[in-house]
VEXROTOR-111396 format. One record per residue (C-alpha): residue in one letter; x, y, z. Coordinates in pm, 1 decimal. Last residue first. Example, Ala and Ser with C-alpha at 12.3 -4.5 7.8 and 13.67 -1.06 7.14 Angstrom:
REC  rest        xx        yy        zz
REC     S    1367.0    -106.0     714.0
REC     A    1230.0    -450.0     780.0
# end
This chain:
REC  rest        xx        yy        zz
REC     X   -1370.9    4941.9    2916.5
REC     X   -1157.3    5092.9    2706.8
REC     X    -802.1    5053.0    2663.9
REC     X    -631.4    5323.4    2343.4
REC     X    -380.1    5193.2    2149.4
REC     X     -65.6    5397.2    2189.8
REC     X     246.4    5162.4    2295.9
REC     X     130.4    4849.1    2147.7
REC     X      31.4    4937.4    1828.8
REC     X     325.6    5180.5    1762.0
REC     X     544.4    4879.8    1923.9
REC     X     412.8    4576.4    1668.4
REC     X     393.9    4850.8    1367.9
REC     X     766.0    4875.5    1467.3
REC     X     830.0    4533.4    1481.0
REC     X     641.7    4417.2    1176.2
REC     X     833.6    4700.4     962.9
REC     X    1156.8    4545.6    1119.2
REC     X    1091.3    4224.4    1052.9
REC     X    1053.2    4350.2     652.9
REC     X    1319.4    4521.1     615.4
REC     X    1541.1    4188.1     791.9
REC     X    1344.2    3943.1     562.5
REC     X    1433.1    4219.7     246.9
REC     X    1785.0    4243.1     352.1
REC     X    1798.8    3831.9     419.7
REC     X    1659.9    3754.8      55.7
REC     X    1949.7    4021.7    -102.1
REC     X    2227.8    3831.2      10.2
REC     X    2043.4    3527.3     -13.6
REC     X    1998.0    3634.0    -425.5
REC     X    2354.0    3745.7    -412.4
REC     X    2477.4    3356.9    -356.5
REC     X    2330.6    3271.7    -758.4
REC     X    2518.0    3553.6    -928.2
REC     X    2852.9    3506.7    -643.3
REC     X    2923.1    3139.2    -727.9
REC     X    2893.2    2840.9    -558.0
REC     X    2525.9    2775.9    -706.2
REC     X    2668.1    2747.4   -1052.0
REC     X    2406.2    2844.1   -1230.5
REC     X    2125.3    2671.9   -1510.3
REC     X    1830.1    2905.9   -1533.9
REC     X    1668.2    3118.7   -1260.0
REC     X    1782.5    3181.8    -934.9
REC     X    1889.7    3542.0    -993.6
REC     X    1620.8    3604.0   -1170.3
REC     X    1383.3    3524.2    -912.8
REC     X    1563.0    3717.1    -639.2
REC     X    1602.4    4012.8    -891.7
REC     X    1228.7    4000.5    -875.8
REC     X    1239.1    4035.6    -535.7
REC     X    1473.9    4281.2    -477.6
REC     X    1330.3    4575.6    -711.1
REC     X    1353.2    4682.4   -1084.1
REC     X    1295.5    4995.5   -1277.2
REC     X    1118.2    5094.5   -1598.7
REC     X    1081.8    5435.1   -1614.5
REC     X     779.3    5672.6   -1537.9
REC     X     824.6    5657.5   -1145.1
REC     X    1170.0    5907.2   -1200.5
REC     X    1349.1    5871.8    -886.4
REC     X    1638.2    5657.8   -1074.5
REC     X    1900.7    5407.4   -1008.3
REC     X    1872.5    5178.9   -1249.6
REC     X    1755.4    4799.1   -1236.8
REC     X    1581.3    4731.7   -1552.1
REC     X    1287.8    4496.4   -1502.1
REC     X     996.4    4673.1   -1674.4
REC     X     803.0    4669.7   -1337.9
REC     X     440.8    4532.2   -1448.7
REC     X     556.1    4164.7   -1526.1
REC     X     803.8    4120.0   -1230.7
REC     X     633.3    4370.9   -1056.0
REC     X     347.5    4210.2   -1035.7
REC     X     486.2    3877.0    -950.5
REC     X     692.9    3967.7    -664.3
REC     X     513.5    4164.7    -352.8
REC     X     754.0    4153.4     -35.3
REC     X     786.7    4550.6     -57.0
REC     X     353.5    4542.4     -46.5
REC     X     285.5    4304.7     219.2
REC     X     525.7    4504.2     440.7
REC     X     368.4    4859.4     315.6
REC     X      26.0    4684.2     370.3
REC     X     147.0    4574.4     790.5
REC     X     271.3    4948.7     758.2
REC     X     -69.2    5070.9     686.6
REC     X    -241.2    4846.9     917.5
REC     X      24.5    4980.7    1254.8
REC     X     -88.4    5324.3    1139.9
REC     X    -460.1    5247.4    1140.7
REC     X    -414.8    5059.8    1537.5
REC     X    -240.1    5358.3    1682.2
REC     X    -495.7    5610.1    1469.4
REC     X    -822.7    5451.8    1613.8
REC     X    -814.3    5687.9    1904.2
REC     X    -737.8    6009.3    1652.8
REC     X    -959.2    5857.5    1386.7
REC     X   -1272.6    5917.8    1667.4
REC     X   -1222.0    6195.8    1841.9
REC     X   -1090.7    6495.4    1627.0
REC     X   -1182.2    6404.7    1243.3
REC     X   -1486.3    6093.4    1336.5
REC     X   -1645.2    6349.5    1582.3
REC     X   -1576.1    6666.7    1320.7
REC     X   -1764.5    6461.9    1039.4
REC     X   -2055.1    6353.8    1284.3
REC     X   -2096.8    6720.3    1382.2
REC     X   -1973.9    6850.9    1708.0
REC     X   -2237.9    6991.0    1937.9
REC     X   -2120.5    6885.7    2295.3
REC     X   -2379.2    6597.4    2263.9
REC     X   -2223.7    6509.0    1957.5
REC     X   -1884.8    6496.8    2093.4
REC     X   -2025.0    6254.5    2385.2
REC     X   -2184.9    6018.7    2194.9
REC     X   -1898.6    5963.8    1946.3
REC     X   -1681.3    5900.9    2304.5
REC     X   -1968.0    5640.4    2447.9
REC     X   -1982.2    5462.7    2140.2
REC     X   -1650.7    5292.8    2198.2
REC     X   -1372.9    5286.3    1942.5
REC     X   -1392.5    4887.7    1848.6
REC     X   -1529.2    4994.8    1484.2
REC     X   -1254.5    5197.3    1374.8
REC     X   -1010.2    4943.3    1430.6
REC     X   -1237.1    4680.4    1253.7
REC     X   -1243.7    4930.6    1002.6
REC     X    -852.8    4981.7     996.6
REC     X    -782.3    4650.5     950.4
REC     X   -1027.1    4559.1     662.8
REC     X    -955.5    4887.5     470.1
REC     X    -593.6    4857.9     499.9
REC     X    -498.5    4516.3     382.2
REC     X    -800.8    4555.9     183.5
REC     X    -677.7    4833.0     -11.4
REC     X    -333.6    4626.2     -36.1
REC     X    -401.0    4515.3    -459.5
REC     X    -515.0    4829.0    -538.0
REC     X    -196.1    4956.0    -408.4
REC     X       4.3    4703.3    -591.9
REC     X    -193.6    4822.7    -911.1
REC     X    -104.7    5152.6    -904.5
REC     X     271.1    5056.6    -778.5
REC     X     338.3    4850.0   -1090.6
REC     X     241.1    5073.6   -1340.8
REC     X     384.7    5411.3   -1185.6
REC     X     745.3    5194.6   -1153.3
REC     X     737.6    5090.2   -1521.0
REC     X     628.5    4896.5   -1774.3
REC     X     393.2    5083.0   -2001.6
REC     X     670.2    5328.7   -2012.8
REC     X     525.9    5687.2   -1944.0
REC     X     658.8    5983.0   -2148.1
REC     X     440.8    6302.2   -2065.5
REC     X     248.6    6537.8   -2261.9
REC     X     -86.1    6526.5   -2098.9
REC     X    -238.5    6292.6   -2379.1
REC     X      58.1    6109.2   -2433.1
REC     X      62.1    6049.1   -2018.0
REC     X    -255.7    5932.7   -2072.0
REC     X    -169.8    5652.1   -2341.0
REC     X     126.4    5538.6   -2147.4
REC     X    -119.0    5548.0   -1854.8
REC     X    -373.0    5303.4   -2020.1
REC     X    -108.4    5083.3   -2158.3
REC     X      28.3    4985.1   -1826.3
REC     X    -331.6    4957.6   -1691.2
REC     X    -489.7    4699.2   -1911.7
REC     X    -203.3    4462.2   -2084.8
REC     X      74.7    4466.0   -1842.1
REC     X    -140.0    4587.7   -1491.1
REC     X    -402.8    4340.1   -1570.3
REC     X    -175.1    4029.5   -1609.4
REC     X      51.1    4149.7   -1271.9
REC     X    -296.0    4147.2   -1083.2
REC     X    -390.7    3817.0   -1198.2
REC     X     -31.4    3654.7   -1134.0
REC     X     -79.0    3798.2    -734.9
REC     X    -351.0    3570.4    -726.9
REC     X    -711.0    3742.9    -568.0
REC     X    -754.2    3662.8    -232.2
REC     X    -688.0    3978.1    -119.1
REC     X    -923.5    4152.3    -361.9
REC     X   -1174.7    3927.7    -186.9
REC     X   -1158.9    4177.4     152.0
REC     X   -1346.9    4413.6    -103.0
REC     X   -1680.8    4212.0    -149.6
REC     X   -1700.4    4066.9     198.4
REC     X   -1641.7    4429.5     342.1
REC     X   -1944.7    4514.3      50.6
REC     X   -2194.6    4283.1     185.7
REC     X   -2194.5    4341.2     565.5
REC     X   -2138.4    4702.1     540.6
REC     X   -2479.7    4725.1     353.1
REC     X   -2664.0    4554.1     569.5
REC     X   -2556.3    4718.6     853.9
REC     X   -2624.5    5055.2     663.8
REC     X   -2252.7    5291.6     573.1
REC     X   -2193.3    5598.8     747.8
REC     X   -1962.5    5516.0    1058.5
REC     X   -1775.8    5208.6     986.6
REC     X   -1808.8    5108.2     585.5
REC     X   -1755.4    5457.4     529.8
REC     X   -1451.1    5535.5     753.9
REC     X   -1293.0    5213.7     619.0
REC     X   -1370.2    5291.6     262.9
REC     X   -1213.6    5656.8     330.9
REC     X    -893.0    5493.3     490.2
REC     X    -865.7    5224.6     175.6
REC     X    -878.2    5474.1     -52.8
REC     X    -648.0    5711.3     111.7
REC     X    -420.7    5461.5     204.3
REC     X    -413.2    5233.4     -91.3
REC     X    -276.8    5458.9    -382.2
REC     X       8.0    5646.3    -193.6
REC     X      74.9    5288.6     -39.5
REC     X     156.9    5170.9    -396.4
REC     X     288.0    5462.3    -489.8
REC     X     516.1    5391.5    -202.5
REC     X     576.2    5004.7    -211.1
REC     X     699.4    5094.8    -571.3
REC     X     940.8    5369.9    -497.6
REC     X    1101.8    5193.7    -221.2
REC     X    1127.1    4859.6    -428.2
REC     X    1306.3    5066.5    -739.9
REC     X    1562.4    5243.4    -470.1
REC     X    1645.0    4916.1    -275.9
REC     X    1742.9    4739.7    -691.5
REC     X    1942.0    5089.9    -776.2
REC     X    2092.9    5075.1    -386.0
REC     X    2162.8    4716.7    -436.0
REC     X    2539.0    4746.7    -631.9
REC     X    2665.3    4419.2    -738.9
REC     X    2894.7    4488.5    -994.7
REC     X    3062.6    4192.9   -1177.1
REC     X    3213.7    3885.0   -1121.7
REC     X    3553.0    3990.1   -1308.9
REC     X    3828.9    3771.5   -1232.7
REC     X    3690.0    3430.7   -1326.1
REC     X    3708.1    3113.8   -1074.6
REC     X    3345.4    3094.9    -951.7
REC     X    3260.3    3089.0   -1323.2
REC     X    3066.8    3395.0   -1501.0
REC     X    2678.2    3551.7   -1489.3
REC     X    2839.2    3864.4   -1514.3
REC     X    2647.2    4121.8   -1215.5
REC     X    2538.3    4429.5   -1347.1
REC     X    2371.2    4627.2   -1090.2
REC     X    2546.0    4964.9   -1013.1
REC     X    2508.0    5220.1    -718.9
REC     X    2694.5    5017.3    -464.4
REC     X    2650.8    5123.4    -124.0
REC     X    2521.9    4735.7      18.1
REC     X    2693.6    4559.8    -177.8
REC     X    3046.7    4725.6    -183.1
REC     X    3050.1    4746.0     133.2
REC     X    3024.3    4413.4     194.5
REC     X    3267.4    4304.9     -32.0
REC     X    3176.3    4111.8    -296.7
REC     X    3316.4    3702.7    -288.1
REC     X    3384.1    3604.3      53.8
REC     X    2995.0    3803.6     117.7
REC     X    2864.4    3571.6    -105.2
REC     X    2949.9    3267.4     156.6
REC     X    2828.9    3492.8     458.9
REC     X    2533.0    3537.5     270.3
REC     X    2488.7    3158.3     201.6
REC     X    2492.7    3102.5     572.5
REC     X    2267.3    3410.8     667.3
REC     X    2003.2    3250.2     446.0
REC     X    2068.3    2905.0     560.1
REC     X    2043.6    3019.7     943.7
REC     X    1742.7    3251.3     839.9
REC     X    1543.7    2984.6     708.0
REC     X    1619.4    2726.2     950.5
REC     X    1536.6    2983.2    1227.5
REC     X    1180.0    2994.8    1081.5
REC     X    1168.7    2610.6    1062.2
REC     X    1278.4    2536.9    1377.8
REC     X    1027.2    2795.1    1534.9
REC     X     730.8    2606.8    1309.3
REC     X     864.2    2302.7    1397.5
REC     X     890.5    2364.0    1765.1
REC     X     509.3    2522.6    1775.2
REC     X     384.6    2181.2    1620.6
REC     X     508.7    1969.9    1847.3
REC     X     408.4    2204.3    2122.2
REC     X      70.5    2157.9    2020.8
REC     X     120.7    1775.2    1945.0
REC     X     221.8    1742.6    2328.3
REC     X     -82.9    1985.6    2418.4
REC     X    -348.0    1739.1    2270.6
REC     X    -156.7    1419.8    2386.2
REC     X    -192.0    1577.9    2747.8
REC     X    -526.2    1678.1    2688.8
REC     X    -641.2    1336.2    2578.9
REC     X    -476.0    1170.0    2884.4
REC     X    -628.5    1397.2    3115.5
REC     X    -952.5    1328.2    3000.3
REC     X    -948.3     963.2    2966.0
REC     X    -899.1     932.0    3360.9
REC     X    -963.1     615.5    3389.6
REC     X   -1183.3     564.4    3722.7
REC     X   -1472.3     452.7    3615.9
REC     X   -1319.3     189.5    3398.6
REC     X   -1207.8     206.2    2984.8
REC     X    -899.1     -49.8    2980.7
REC     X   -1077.3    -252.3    2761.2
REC     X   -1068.3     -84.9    2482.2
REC     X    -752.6     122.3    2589.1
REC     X    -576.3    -274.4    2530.4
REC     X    -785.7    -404.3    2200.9
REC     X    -749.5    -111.1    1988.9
REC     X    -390.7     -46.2    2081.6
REC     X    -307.5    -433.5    2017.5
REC     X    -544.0    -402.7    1657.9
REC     X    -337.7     -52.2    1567.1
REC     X     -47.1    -262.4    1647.0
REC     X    -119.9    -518.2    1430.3
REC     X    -241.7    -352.2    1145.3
REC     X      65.5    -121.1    1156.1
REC     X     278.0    -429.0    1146.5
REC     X     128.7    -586.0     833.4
REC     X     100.2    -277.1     608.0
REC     X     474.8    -242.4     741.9
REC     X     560.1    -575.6     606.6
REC     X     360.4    -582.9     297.0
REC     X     520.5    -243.5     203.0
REC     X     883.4    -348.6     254.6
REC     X     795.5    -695.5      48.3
REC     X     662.0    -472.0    -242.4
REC     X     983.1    -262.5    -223.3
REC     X    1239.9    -535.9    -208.7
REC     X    1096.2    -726.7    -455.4
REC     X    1085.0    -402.2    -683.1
REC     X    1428.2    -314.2    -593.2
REC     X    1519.9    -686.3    -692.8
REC     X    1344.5    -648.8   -1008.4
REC     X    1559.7    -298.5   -1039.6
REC     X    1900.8    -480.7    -957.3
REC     X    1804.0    -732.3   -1204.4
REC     X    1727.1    -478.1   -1500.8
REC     X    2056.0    -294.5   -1378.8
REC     X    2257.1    -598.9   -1440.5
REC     X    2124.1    -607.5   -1771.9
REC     X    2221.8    -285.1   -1886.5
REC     X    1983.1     -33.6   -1962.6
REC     X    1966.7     120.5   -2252.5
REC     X    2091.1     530.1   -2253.3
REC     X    1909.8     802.7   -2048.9
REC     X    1672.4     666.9   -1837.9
REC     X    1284.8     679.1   -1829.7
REC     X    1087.1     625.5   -1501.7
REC     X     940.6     301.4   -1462.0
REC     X     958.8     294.3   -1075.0
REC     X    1192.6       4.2   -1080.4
REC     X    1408.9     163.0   -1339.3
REC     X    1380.0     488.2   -1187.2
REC     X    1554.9     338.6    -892.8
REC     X    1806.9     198.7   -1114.6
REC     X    1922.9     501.4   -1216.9
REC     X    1942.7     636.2    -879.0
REC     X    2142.0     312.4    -754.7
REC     X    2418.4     414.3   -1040.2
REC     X    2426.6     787.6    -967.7
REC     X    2450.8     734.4    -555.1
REC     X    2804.2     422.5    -691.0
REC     X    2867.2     686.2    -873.1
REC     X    2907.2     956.0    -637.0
REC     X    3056.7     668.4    -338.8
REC     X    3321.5     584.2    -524.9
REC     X    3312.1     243.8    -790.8
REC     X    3417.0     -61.0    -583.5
REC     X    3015.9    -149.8    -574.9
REC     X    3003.5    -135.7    -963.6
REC     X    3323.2    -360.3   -1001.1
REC     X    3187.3    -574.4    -809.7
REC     X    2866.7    -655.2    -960.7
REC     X    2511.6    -508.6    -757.6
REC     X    2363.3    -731.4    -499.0
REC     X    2517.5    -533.9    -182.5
REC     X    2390.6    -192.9    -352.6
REC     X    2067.7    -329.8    -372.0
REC     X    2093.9    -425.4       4.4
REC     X    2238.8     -64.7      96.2
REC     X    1941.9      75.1     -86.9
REC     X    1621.7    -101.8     107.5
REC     X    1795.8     -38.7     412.1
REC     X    1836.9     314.2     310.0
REC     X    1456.8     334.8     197.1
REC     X    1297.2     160.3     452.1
REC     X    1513.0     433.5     729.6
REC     X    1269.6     701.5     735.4
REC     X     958.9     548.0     599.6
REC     X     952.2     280.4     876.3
REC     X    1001.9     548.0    1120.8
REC     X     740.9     744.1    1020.8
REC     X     472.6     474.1     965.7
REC     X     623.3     300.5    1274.9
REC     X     534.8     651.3    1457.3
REC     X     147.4     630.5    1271.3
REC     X      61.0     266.0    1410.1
REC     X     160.4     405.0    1756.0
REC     X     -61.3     676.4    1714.0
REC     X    -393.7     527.0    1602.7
REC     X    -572.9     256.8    1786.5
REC     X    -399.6     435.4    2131.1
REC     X    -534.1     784.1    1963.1
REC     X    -833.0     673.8    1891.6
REC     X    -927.0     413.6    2223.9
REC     X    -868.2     772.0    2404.5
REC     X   -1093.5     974.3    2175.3
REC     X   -1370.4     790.8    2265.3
REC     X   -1309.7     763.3    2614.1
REC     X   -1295.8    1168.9    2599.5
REC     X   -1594.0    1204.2    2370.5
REC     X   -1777.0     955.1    2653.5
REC     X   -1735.7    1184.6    2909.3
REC     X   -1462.3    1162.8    3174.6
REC     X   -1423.7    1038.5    3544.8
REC     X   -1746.2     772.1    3516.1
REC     X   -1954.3     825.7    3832.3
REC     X   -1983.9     483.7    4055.6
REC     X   -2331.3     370.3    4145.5
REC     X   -2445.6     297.6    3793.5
REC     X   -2190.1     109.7    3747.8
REC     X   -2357.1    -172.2    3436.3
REC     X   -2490.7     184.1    3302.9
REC     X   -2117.4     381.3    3306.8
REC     X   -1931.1      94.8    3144.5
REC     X   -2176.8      74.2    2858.6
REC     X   -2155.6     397.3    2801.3
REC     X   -1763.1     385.3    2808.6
REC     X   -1790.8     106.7    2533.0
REC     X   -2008.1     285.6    2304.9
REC     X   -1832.2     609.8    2322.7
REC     X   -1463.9     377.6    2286.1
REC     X   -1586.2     201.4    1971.6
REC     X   -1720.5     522.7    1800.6
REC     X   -1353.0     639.9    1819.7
REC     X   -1201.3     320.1    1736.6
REC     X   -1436.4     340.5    1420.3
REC     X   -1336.7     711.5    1351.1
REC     X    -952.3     617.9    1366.4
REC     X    -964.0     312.0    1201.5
REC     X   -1097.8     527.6     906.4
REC     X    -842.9     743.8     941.1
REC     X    -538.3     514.4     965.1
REC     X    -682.7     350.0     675.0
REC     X    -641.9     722.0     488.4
REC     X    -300.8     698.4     622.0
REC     X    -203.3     403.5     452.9
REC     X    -326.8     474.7     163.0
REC     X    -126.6     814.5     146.0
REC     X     182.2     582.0     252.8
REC     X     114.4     334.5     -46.5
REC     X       0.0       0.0       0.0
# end
């Protein structure tokens, strides 16, 4: 069986051990009437689960983990001598060859015999590997079945036991997550610490030119590596872009909060918070063949030279893109400022425009400012519109009519094609991932202390 089979049986097991356990503790409770059962029959329930279940799903793990080595090292040991006194890279190039024989992958070249044997005995090996854990896991589910089935009493405390596997996977999950994130930024630091042996620092992080030569590791000339042009062209976006999205998405919020009908709030917030959901490839698609050409043709009409693909272009539709970012956030902002205070500045004669101007936005303003640079986050970490909208020519310039280009599409086109990753052109990508992660944090933290340090507590 295969592993997604596998855990689909797990499943169903899962429900009927479940089921199993309800009954059972029911039963329990009516032939001891005179004793009170500890836990409720969910809890029981659950208990037979997770004792049909878990154990069966480690030696699913496990069995995955080190099958496949076990499974290799005896393929290896049936392979011809001179094949296993090969070094250790050929001997990995040979036993992946003959693992796509036995999957029926295609090879380059005809296979030898040998390898036609070797890949039977893969097969063999495979289908015997499967039968035995398919066999094992039944078993054990069956054992943990059989013992919490019976092991369901009065005074079991099911409960306790849940919770504690409960909070167990919790943490579980919390330490991956952590691990993960500081995965991330170890190999991103490590591979910029690598580049960094190449360019100097300096160099990077001042330089005023990007033309890096897509060369060997070993040539003279790697290039220039400058990422104020590419730090310049992501500034300038994420700020027409936030030039376009606060205002609209402040005045929606203030409409959808204070003027707009219940009903009405209630279907357009739905309506506009879908923007967000929108693909990122949709938005780039509409900026190159609607709204690029649209303000090339308007700034023909004013007088003006505006690339189709350029900074304007990108950061129009970027901020369309964030209005919910900022409408959504700051309404529910809006919306938590207590009645009491818009009572009170009407009833000292203040019309409902001056309330929401000097009472009102004022207390929501903590919360709206820490939105806006949430969408200012969202929007310098934004990729496929400005690879298609952008124009992709990474100058340093402050006019938003030319084509420019920004970290993150550099990012993809740094790490695109056939490259030596030991060489500067595909190690400046980390370079540049970590500035944008460490732009980015810091955004977060700030809207994190603005937040914290000025919201308004109201009883």
């Amino acid at each position: 069986m295969s592993n997604l089979t596998l855990i689909v049986c797990l499943l169903v097991v899962m429900a009927m051990a479940y089921q199993l356990g309800m009954v059972r503790s029911r039963k329990v409770a009516t032939i001891n009437p005179v004793q009170r059962m500890h836990s409720r029959p969910q809890h029981y329930g659950m208990m037979v689960a997770l004792w049909a279940v878990l154990p069966a799903f480690f030696i699913l793990v496990i069995w995955n983990l080190l099958a496949p080595d076990v499974i290799a090292a005896l393929v290896q040991q049936s392979l011809p001598p001179e094949i296993q006194s090969q070094d250790a890279q050929a001997v990995a190039v040979t036993l992946r060859r003959i693992a796509n024989l036995a999957a029926n992958f295609g090879i380059v070249a005809e296979a030898a015999d040998w390898e036609l044997a070797a890949a039977a005995y893969m097969q063999q090996l495979q289908h015997s590997s499967g039968l035995m854990l398919t066999a094992l896991m039944a078993a054990i589910a069956a054992a943990g079945l059989t013992f919490s089935y019976f092991k369901i009493a009065p005074q079991r405390r099911a409960r306790h036991q849940v919770e504690r596997v409960v909070k167990a996977v919790l943490v579980i999950c919390s330490t991956i997550a952590i691990l993960t994130t500081i995965g991330i930024v170890l190999s991103m630091v490590t591979e910029t610490l690598k580049f960094f042996s190449f360019i100097k620092p300096t160099d990077f992080f001042f330089g005023t030119t990007w033309n890096p030569r897509f060369s060997t590791t070993g040539a003279t000339d790697q290039g220039s590596f400058g990422l104020l042009p590419l730090l310049s062209g992501t500034m300038m976006i994420a700020v027409i872009a936030l030039l376009v999205a606060i205002p609209l998405g402040l005045m929606v919020a203030i409409y959808l909060a204070e003027y707009a009908p219940a009903k009405l709030r209630n279907t357009v917030k739905p309506v506009i918070e879908v923007l967000a959901g929108i693909p990122t490839i949709v938005y780039g698609f509409f900026a190159l063949v609607t709204v690029g050409p649209f303000l090339s043709d308007l700034g023909q009409t004013l007088g003006l030279t505006i690339r189709a693909t350029s900074a304007l272009t990108a950061g129009v539709v970027m901020g369309i893109m964030i209005i919910p970012f900022i409408s959504s956030l700051s309404d529910d902002i809006i919306t938590q400022v207590p009645k009491a205070l818009r009572d009170g500045s009407l009833g000292l004669g203040a019309t409902k425009s001056e309330t929401i101007r000097k009472v009102v936005l004022p207390a929501a303003l903590p919360g709206i400012v820490g939105a806006v640079l949430l969408a200012a986050s969202r929007a310098i970490g934004e990729t496929m519109i400005v690879v298609l909208a952008a124009g992709n020519a990474p100058a340093l310039t402050a006019n938003p009519f030319e084509a420019v280009s920004t970290v993150t599409v550099t990012i993809v086109n740094q790490l695109t094609g056939d490259n030596d990753f030991a060489s500067p052109q595909s190690l400046v990508a980390f370079a540049l991932g970590l500035t944008l992660f460490v732009i980015t944090l810091l955004l977060n933290i700030i809207a994190l202390v603005i937040v914290r340090k000025y919201r308004e507590q109201y009883e």
